[in-house]
C-alpha angles and dihedrals in degrees: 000000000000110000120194117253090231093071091046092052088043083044093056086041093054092042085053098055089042095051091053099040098059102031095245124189117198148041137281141185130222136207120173089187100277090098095241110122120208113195120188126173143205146185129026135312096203116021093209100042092048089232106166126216124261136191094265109039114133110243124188107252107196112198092001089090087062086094092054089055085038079061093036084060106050098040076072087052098064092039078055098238088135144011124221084243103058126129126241087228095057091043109049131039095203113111123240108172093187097037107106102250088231096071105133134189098242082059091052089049095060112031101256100102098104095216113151115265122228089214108017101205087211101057103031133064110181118056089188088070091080109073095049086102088015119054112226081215089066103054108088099138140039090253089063089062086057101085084057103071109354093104107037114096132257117274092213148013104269114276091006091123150317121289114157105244129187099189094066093065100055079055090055085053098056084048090059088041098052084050110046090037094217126089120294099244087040084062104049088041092057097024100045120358087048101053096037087051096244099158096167112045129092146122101260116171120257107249087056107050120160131247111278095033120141110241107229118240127200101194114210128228086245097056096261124107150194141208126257103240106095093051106061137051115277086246139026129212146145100003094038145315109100126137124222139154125235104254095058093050076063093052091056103054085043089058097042105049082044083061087246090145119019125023124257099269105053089039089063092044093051089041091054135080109275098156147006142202130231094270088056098249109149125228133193132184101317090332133087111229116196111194140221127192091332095316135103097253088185139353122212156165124207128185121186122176127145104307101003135084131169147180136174130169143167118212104221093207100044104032089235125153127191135175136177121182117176137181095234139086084249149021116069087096095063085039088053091046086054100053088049098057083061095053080065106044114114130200111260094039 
């Protein structure tokens, strides 16, 4: 698809205002369905040292890394590792007395599991909250999320509805992890981010970031601010807390949708409406899908923790990708609207 180069220039325009309009601090790419990806940046890397952003820093995306175990997962599924059906408790050899013994994969994928979350996103507003009895320091694997949330009991019967659920997918992790045999994070690095050529992309701790990473900045009401660093989990894994650039978000929806990393069976399934919340917003398999007239109108993942915010979407109709990643508590939504006034720009307006 040719686009003109008025609606780019209109795009780059609208990115701008918005950029400056709402402070933001990070990078994002843009494809308007012609495959060509133009990446811009602002704001600053390091605060102190005065490092500015570029187009390819690495930021820290939160939930936004739940559609990479959603892959890692079904990658098992056609090796036939797994099933959808399976049950939590054939597939992992971990013990939860109070967890329902009917909990599938399919359930954990989509947020209608029940099991109990570890931080419930519709009751809690302060993930920092967290590590008051359980040092953020300690947590470096997916086991040491487990006294969190292994003993508490379910929130609904299995399948009964959709409530976003972190905990399941730290679940979904140690399943990877049982069989693959192999760490969690070593399996999406040689699994996903090597063959789709995302270089730079990883869940490093956070007390070993790489060169060219994003610090993360919690801005308080009275003008000061804080890092990050003392309000997430050292390392991220299966739920969130990965760290990615944006053009190898890019690269990765370029290497799903061409069928790089799952089949095309089970990309369609994870790509389609499996459940909704009450709100009607629909959810694959590690994706959000809002609908139009029957159709998926734009697919996308989000990821917001204290400083840090994400988006990325494809558009099914007009080919486009988009992704924002900033390194503040807020931000990549207004970046993402922006870029969606100019999808629809025509020539004339």
């Amino acid at each position: 698809m040719k686009i003109a180069p008025r609606k780019k220039e209109a795009m780059e325009i609208g990115l701008g205002k918005a950029a400056e309009n709402k402070g933001f601090s990070g990078a994002v790419g843009a494809d308007m369905g012609d495959g060509e990806v133009r990446t811009f940046a602002w704001g600053l890397a390091d605060r102190t040292g005065e490092r500015e952003n570029l187009p390819d820093t690495k930021f820290g995306i939160a939930s936004g890394c739940k559609v990479f175990t959603a892959v890692a997962v079904l990658r098992l599924v056609e090796e036939g590792k797994l099933s959808l059906e399976s049950t939590l408790e054939e597939c992992l050899d971990e013990t939860f007395p109070d967890f329902d013994r009917n909990i599938t994969v399919h359930q954990l994928l989509t947020h209608t599991s029940g099991v109990p979350d570890y931080f419930d996103e519709a009751v809690m507003d302060d993930f920092q909250e967290l590590w008051k009895d359980l040092p953020m320091y300690t947590i470096r694997s997916l086991k040491d999320f487990l006294p969190l949330f292994r003993d508490r009991g379910m929130m609904f019967t299995p399948g009964e509805r959709f409530h976003y659920n972190n905990a399941g997918y730290i679940l979904l992790g140690l399943i990877v992890e049982q069989a693959s045999g192999i760490r969690f994070t070593d399996y999406v690095e040689e699994h996903i981010f090597r063959p789709a050529g995302m270089t730079d992309s990883g869940y490093w701790p956070l007390d070993r970031l790489p060169k060219n990473t994003a610090t993360g900045y919690i801005d308080e009401e009275d003008g000061t601010w804080r890092t990050n660093v003392y309000s997430l989990p050292v390392q991220g894994g299966s739920d969130g807390g990965a760290f990615t650039t944006v053009p190898d978000m890019h690269k990765f929806w370029d290497a799903l949708l061409r069928r790089h990393l799952l089949g095309e069976e089970l990309t369609a399934l994870m790509l389609t409406r499996q459940a909704a919340d009450e709100d009607g917003d629909g959810y694959g398999y590690g994706v959000w899908v809002d609908m139009a007239d029957g159709h998926a109108e734009r697919i996308h993942v989000m990821g917001y923790d204290p400083g840090v915010s994400f988006h990325s979407a494809i558009y099914p109709s007009s080919g486009a990708v988009f992704t924002a990643a900033s390194n503040k508590s807020k931000g990549a939504y207004p970046m993402m609207e922006a870029f969606e006034e100019h999808l629809h720009f025509k020539e004339g307006n």
